[in-house]
NUDRENTI-60828 format. One record per atom (N, C-alpha, C, O): chain; residue in one letter; atom name; x, y, z; residue number from 1. Coordinates in nm, 2 decimals, always signed. Layout:
residues N
+-------+------+------+--------+--------+--------+------+
: chain : resn : name :      x :      y :      z : resi :
+-------+------+------+--------+--------+--------+------+
:     A :    A :   CA :      X :      Y :      Z :  NUM :
...
+-------+------+------+--------+--------+--------+------+
***
This chain:
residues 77
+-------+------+------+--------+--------+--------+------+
: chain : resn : name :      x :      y :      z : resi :
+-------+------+------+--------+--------+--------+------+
:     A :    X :    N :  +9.47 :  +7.21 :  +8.82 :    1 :
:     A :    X :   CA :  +9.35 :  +7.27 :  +8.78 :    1 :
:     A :    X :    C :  +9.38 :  +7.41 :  +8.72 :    1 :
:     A :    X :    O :  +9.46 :  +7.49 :  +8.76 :    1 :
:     A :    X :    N :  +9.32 :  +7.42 :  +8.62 :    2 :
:     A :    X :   CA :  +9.33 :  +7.56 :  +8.53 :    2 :
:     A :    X :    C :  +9.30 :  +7.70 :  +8.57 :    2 :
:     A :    X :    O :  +9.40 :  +7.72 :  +8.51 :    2 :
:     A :    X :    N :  +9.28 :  +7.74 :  +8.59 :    3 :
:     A :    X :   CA :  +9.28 :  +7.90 :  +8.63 :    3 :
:     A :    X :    C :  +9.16 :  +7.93 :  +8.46 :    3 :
:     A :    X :    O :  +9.17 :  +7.87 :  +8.35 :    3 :
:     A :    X :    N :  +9.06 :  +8.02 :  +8.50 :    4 :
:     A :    X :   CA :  +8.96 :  +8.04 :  +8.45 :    4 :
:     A :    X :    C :  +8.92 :  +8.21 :  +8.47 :    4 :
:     A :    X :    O :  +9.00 :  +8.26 :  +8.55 :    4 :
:     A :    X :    N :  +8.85 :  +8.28 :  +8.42 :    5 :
:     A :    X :   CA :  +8.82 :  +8.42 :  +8.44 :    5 :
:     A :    X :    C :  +8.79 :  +8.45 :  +8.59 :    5 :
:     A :    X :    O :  +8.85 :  +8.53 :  +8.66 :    5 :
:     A :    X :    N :  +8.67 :  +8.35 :  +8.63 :    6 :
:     A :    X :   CA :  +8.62 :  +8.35 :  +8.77 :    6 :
:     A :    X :    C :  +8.68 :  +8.38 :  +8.87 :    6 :
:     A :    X :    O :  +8.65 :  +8.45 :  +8.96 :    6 :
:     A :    X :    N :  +8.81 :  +8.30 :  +8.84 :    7 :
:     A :    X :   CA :  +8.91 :  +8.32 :  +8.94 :    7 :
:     A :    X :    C :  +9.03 :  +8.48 :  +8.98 :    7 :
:     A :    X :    O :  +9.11 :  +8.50 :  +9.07 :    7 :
:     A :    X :    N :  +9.01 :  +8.57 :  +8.88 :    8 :
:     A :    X :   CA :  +9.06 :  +8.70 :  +8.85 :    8 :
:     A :    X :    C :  +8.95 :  +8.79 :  +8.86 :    8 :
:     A :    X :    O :  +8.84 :  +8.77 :  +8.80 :    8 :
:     A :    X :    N :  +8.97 :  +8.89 :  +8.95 :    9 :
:     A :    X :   CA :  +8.91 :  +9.00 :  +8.95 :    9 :
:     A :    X :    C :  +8.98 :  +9.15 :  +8.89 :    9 :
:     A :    X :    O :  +9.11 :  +9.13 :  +8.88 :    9 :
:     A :    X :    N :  +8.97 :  +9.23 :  +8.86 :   10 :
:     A :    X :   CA :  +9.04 :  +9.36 :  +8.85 :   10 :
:     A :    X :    C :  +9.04 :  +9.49 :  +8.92 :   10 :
:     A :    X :    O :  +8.95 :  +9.52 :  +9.00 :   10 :
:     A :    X :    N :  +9.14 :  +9.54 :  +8.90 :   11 :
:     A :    X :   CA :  +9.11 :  +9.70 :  +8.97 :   11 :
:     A :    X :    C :  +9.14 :  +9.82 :  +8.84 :   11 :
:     A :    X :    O :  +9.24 :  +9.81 :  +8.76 :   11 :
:     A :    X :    N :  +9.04 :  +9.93 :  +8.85 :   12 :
:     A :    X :   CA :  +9.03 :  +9.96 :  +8.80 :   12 :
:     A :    X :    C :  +9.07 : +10.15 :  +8.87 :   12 :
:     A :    X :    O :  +9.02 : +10.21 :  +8.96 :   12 :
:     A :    X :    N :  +9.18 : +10.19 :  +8.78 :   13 :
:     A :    X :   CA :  +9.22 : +10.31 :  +8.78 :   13 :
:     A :    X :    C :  +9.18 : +10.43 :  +8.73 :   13 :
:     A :    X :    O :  +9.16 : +10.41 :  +8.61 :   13 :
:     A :    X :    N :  +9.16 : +10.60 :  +8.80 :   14 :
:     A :    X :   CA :  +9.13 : +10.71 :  +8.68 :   14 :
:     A :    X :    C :  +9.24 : +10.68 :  +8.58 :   14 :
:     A :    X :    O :  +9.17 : +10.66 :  +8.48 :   14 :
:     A :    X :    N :  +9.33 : +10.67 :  +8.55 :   15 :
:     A :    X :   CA :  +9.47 : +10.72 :  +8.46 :   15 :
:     A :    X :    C :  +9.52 : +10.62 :  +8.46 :   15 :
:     A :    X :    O :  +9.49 : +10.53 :  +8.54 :   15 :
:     A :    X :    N :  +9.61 : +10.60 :  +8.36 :   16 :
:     A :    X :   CA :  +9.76 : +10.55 :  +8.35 :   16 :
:     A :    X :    C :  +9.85 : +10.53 :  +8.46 :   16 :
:     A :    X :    O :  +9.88 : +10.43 :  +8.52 :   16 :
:     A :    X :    N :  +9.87 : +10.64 :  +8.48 :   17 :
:     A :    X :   CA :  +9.99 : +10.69 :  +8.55 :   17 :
:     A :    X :    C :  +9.92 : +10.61 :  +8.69 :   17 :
:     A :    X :    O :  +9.98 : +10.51 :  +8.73 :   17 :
:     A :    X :    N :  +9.85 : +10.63 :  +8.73 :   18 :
:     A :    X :   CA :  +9.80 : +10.49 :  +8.85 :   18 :
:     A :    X :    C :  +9.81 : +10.37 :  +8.87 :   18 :
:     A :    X :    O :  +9.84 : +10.31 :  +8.97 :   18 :
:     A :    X :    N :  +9.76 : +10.32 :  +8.74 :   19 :
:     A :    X :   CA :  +9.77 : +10.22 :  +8.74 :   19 :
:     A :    X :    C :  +9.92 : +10.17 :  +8.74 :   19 :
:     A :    X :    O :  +9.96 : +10.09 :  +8.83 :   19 :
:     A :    X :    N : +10.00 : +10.21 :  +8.66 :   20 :
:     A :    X :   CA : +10.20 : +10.21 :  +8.66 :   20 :
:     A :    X :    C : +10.18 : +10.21 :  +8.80 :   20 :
:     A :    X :    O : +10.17 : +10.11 :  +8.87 :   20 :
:     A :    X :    N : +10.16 : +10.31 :  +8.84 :   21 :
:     A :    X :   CA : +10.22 : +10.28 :  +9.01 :   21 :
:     A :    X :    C : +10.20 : +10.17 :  +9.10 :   21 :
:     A :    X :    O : +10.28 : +10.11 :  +9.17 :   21 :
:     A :    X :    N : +10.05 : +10.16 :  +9.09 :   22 :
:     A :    X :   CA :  +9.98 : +10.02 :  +9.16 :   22 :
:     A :    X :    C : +10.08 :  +9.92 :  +9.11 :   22 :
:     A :    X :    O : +10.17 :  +9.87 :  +9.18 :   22 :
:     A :    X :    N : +10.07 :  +9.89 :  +8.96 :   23 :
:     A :    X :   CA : +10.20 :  +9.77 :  +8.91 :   23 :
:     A :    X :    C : +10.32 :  +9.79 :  +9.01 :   23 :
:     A :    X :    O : +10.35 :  +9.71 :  +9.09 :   23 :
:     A :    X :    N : +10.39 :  +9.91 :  +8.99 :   24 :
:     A :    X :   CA : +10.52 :  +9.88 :  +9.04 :   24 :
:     A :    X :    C : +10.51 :  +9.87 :  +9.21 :   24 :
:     A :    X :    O : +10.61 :  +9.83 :  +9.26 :   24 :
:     A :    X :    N : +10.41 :  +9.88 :  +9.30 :   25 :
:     A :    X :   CA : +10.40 :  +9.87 :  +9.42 :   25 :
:     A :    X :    C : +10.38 :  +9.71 :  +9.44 :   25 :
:     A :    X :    O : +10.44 :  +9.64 :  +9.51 :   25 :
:     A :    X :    N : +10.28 :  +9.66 :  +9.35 :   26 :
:     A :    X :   CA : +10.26 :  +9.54 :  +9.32 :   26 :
:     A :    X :    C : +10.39 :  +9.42 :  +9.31 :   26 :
:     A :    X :    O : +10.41 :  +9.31 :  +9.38 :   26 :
:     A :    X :    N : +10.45 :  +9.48 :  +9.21 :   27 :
:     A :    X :   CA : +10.59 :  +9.43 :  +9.16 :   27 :
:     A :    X :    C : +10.69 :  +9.43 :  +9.25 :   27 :
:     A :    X :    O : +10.74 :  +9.31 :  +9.25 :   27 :
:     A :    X :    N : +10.74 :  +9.52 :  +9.36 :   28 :
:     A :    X :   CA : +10.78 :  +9.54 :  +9.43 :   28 :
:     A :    X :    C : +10.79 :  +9.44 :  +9.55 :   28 :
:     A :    X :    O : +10.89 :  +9.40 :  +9.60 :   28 :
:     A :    X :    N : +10.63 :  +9.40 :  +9.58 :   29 :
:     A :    X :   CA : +10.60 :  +9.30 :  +9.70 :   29 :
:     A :    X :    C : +10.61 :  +9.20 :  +9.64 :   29 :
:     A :    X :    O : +10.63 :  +9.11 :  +9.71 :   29 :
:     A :    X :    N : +10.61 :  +9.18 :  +9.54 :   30 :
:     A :    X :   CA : +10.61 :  +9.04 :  +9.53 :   30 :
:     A :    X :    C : +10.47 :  +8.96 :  +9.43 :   30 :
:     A :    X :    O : +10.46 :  +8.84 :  +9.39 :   30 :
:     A :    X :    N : +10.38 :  +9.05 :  +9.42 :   31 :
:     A :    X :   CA : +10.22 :  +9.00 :  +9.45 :   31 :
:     A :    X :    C : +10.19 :  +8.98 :  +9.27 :   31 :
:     A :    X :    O : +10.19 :  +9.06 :  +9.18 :   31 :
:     A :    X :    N : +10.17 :  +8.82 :  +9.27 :   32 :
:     A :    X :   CA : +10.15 :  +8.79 :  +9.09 :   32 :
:     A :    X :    C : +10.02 :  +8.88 :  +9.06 :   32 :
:     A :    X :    O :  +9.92 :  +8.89 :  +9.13 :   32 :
:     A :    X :    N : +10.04 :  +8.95 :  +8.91 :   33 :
:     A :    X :   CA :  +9.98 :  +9.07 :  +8.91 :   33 :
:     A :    X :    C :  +9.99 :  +9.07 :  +8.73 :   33 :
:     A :    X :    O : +10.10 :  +9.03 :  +8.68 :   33 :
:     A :    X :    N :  +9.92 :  +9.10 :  +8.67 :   34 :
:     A :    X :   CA :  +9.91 :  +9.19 :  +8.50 :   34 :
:     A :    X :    C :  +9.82 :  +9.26 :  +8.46 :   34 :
:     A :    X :    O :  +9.69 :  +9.24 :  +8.46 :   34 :
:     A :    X :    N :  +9.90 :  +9.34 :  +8.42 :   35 :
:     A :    X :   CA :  +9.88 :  +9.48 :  +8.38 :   35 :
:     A :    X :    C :  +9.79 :  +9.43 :  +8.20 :   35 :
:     A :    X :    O :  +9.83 :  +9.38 :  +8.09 :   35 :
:     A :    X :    N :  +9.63 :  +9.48 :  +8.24 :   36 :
:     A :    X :   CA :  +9.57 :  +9.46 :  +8.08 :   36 :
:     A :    X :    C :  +9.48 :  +9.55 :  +8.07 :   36 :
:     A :    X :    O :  +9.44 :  +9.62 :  +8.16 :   36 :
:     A :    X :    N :  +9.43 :  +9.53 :  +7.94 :   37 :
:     A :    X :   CA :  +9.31 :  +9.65 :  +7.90 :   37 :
:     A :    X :    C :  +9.22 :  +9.65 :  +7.97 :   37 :
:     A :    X :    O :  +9.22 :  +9.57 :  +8.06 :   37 :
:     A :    X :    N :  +9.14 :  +9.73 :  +7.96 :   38 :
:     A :    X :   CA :  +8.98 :  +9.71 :  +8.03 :   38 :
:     A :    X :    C :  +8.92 :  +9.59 :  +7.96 :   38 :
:     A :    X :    O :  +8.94 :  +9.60 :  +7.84 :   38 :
:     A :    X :    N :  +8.85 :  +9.49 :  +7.98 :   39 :
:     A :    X :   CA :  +8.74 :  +9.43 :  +7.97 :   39 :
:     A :    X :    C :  +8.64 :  +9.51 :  +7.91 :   39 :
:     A :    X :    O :  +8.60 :  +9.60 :  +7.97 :   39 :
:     A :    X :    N :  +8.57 :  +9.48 :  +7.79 :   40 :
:     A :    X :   CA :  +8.45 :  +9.58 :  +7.70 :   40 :
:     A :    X :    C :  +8.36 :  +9.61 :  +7.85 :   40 :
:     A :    X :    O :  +8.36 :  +9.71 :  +7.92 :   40 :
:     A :    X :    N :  +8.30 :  +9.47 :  +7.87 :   41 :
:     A :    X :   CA :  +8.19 :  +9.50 :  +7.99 :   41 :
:     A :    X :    C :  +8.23 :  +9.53 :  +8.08 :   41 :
:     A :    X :    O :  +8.18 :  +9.48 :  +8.18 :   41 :
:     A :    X :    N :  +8.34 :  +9.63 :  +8.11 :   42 :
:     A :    X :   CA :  +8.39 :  +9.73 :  +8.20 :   42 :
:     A :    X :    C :  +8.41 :  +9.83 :  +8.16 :   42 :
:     A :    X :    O :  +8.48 :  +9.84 :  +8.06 :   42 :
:     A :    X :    N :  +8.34 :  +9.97 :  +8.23 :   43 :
:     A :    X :   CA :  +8.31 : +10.08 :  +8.15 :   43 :
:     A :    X :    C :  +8.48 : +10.16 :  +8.22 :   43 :
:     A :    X :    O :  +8.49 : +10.12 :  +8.34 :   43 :
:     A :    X :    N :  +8.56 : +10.21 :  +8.19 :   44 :
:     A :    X :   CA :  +8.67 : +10.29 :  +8.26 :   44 :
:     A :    X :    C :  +8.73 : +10.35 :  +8.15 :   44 :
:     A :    X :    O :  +8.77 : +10.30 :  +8.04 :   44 :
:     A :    X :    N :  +8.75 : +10.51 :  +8.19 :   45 :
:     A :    X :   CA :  +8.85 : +10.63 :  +8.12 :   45 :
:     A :    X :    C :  +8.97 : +10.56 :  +8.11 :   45 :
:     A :    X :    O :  +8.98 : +10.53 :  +8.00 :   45 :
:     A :    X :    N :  +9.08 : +10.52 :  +8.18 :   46 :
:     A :    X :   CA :  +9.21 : +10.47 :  +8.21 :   46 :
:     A :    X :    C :  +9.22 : +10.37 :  +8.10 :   46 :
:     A :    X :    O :  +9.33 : +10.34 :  +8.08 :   46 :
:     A :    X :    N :  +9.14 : +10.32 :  +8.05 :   47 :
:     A :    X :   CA :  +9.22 : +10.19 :  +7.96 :   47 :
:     A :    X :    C :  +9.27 : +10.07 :  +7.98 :   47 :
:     A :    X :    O :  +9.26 :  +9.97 :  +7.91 :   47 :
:     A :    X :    N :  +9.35 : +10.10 :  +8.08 :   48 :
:     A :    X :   CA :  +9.41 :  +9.96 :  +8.16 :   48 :
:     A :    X :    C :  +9.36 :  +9.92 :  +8.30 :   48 :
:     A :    X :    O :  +9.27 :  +9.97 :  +8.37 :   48 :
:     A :    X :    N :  +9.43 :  +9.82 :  +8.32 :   49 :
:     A :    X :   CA :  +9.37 :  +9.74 :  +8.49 :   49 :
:     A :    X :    C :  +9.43 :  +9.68 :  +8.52 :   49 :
:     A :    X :    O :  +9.51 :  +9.63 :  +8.44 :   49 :
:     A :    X :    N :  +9.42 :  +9.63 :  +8.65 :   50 :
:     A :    X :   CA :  +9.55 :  +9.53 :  +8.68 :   50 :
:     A :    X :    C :  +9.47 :  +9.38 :  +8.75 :   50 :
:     A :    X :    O :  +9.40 :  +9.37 :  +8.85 :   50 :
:     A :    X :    N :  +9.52 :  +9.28 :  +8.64 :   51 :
:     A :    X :   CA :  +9.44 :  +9.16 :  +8.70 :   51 :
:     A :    X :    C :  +9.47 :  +9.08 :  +8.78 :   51 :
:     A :    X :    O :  +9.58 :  +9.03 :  +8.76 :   51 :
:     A :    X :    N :  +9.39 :  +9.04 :  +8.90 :   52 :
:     A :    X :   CA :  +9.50 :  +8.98 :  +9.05 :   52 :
:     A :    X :    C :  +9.40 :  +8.85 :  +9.10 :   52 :
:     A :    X :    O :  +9.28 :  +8.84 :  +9.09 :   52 :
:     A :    X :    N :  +9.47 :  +8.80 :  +9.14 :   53 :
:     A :    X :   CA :  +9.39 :  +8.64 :  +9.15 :   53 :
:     A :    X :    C :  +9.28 :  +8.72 :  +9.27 :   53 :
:     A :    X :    O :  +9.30 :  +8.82 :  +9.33 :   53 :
:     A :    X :    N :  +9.15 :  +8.62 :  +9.29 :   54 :
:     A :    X :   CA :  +9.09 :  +8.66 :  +9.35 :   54 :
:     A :    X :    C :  +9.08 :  +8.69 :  +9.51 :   54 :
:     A :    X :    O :  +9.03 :  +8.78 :  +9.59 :   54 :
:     A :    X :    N :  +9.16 :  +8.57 :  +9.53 :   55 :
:     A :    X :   CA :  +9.20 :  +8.53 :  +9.68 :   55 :
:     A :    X :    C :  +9.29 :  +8.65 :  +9.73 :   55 :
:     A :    X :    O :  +9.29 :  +8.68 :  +9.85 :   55 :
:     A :    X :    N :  +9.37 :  +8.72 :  +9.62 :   56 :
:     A :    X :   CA :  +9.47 :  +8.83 :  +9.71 :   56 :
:     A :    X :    C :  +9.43 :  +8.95 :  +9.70 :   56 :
:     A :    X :    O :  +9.52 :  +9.03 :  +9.74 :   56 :
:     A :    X :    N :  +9.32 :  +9.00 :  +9.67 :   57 :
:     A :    X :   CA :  +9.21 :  +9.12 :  +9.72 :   57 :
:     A :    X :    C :  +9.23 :  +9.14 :  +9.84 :   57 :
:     A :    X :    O :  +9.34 :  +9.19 :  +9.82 :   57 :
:     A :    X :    N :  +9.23 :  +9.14 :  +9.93 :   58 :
:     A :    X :   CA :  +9.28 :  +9.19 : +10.06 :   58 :
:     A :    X :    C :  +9.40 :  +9.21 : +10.10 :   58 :
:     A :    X :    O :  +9.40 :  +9.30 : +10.18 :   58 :
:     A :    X :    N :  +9.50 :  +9.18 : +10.08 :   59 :
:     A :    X :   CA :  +9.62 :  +9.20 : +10.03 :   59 :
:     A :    X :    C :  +9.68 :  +9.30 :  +9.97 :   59 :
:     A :    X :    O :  +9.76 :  +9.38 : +10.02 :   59 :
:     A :    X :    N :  +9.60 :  +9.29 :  +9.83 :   60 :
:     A :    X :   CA :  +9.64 :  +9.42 :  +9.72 :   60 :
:     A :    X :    C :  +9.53 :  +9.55 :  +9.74 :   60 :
:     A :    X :    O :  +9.52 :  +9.64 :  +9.66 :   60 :
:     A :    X :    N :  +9.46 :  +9.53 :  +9.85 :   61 :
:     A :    X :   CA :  +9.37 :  +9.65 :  +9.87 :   61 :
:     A :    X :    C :  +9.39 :  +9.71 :  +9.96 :   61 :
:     A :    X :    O :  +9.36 :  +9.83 :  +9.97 :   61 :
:     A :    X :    N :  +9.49 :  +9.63 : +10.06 :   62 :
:     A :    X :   CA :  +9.53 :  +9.69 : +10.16 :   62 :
:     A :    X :    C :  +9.71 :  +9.77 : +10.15 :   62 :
:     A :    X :    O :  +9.76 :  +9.84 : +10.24 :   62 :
:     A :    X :    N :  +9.80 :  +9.71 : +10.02 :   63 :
:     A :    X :   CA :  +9.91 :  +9.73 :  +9.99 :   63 :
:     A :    X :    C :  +9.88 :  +9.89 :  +9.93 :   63 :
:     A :    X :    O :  +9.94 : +10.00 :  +9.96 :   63 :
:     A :    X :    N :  +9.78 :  +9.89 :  +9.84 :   64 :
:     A :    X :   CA :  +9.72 : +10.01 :  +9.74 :   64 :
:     A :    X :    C :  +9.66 : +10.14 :  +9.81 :   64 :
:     A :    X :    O :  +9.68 : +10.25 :  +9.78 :   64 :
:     A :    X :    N :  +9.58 : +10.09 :  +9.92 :   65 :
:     A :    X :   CA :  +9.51 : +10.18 : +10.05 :   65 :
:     A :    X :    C :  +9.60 : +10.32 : +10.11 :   65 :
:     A :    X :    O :  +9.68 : +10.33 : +10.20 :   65 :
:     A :    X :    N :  +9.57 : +10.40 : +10.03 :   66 :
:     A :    X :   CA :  +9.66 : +10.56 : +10.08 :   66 :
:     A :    X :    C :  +9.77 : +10.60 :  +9.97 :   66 :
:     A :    X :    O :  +9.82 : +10.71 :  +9.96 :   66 :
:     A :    X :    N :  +9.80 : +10.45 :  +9.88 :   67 :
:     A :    X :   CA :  +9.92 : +10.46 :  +9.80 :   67 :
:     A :    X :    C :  +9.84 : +10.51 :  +9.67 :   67 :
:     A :    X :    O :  +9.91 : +10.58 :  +9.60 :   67 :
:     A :    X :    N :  +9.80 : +10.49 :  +9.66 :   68 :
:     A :    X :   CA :  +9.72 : +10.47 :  +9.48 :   68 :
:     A :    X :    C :  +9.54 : +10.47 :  +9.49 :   68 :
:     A :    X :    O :  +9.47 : +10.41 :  +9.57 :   68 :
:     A :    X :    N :  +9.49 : +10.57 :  +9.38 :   69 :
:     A :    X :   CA :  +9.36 : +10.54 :  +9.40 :   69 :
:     A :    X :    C :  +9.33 : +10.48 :  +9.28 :   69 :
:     A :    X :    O :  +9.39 : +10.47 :  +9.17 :   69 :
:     A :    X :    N :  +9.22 : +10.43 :  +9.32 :   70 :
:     A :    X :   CA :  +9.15 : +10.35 :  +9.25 :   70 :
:     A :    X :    C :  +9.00 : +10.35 :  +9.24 :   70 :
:     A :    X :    O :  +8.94 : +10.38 :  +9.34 :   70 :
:     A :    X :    N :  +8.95 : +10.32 :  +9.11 :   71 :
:     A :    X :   CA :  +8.83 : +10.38 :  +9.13 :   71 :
:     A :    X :    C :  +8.69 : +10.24 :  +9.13 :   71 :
:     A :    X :    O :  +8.57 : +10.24 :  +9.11 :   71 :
:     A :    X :    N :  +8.77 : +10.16 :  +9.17 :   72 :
:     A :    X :   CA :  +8.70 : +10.02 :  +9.19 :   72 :
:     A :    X :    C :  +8.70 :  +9.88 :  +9.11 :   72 :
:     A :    X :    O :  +8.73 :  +9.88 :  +8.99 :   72 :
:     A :    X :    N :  +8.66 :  +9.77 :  +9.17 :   73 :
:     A :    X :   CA :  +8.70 :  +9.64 :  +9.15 :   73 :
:     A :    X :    C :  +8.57 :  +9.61 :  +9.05 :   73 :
:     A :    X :    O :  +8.48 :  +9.68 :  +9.02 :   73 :
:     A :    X :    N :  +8.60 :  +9.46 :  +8.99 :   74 :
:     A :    X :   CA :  +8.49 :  +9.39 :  +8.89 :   74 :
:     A :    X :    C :  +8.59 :  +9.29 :  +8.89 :   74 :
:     A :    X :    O :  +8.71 :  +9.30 :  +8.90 :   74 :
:     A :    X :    N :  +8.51 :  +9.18 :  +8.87 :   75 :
:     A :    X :   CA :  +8.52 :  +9.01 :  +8.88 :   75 :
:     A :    X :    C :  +8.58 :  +9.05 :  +8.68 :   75 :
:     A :    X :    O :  +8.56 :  +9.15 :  +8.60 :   75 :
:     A :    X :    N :  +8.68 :  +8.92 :  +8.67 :   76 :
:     A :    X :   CA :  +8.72 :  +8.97 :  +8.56 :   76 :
:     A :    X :    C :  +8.62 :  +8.87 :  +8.44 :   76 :
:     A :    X :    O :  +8.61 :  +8.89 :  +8.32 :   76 :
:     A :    X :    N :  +8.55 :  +8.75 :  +8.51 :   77 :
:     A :    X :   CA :  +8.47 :  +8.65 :  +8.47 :   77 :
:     A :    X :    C :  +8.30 :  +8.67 :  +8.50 :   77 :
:     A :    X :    O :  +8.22 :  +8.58 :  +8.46 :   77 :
+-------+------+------+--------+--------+--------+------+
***
């Protein structure tokens, strides 16, 4: 079965330099992960986001929690 938007949510960073780190903490564990623009119908200063299957939101919120801020999630579909 295909993988579809629905199934991707994002997180969304003030800066750059945040988002890099969330990737490389990401990268690090293991956790399938890419690094893309914002979505138009997502309003964000930072530019980028990191898109993570939906199911591993708890996982990557809890890996990110104290390490990296973030300034909040959106369904990427």
């Amino acid at each position: 079965m295909e993988n579809t938007d629905n199934d991707y949510l994002v997180f969304i960073f003030p800066s750059v330099s945040h988002a890099l780190k969330a990737e490389k903490l990401l990268k690090a564990a293991g956790v399938a992960h890419k690094l893309i623009p914002v979505p138009r119908h997502i309003s964000s200063d930072c530019g980028v986001c990191l898109r993570i299957a939906r199911a591993q939101r708890p996982g990557v919120a809890a890996l990110l929690q104290g390490k990296v801020t973030w300034e909040g999630e959106a369904p990427l579909g």
